[in-house]
C-alpha positions in Angstrom: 46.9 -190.8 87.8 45.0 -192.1 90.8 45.1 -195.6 91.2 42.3 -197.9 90.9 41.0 -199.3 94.8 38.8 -202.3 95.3 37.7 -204.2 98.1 40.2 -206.5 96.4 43.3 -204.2 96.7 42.1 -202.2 99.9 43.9 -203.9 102.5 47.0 -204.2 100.7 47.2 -200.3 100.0 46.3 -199.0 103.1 49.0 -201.3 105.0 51.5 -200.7 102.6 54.1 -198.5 105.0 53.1 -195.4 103.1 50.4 -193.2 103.6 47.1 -193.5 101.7 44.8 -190.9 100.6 41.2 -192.4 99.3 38.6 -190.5 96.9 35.2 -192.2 97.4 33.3 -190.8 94.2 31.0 -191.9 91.4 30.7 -191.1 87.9 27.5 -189.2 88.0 28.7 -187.0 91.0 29.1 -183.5 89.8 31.4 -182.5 92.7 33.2 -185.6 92.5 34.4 -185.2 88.7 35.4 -181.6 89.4 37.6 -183.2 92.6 39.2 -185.4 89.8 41.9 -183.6 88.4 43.1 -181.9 91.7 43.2 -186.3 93.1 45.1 -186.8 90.0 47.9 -184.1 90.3 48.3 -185.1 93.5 48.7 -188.6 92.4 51.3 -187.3 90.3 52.9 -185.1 93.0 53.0 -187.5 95.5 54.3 -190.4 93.8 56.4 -192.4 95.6 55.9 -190.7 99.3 51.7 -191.2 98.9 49.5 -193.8 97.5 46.6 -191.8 96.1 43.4 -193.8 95.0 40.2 -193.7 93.7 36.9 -196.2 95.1 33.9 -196.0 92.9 31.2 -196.1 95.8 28.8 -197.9 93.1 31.2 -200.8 92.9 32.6 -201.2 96.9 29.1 -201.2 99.2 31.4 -203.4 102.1 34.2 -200.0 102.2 31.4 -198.0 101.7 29.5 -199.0 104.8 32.7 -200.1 106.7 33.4 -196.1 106.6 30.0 -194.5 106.4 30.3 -193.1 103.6 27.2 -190.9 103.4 28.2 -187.8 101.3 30.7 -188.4 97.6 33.0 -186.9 97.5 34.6 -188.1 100.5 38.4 -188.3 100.9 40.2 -190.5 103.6 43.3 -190.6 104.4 45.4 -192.9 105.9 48.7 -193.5 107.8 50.2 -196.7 109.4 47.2 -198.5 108.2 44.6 -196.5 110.5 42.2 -193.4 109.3 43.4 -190.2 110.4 41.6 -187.4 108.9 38.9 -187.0 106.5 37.8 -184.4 104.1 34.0 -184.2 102.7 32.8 -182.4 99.8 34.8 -180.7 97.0 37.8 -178.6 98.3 40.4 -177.0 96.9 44.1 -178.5 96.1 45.6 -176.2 99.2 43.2 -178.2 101.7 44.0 -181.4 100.0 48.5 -180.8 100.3 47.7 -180.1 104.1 46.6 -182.8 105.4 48.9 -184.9 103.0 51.9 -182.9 104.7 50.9 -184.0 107.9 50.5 -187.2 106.8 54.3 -187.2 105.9 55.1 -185.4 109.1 
């Protein structure tokens, strides 16, 4: 299961050592639900190597802005405590375990 992010826990994730991959969604997003499963299993997959997390774009306006998040779903993702790539819309899981394997490269 994806973890629960907050402006509270942001910082402390994303400079964590590992690599970090965000979902910014929202419960009444269509795409975003549909997205939910594939985050989760790859929660799962990852655990241990990848922090995977969730931030509800209703409840975080400061990450919200601070990464222009215009379009939800929108997935970030994260290494050494910088952005490195981004993914937006709803994509498939293959899509998704690329750019986490280069994130582990």
């Amino acid at each position: 299961m994806a973890l629960e992010v907050t402006e509270n826990n942001f910082d402390q994730l994303v400079n964590s050592g590992k690599p970090v991959v965000l979902d910014f969604w929202a419960e009444w997003c269509g795409p975003c639900r549909m997205l939910g499963p594939i985050i989760d299993d790859l929660a799962e997959e990852y655990t241990g190597r990848v922090t995977v997390g969730k931030i509800d774009v209703d409840s975080n306006h400061e990450l919200v802005s601070k990464f222009g998040i215009r379009n939800i779903p929108t997935v970030l993702f994260f290494k050494d405590g910088k952005m490195t790539d981004k993914l937006v819309g709803a994509a498939q899981k293959p899509a998704f375990v690329e750019k986490i394997e280069a994130l582990l490269a």
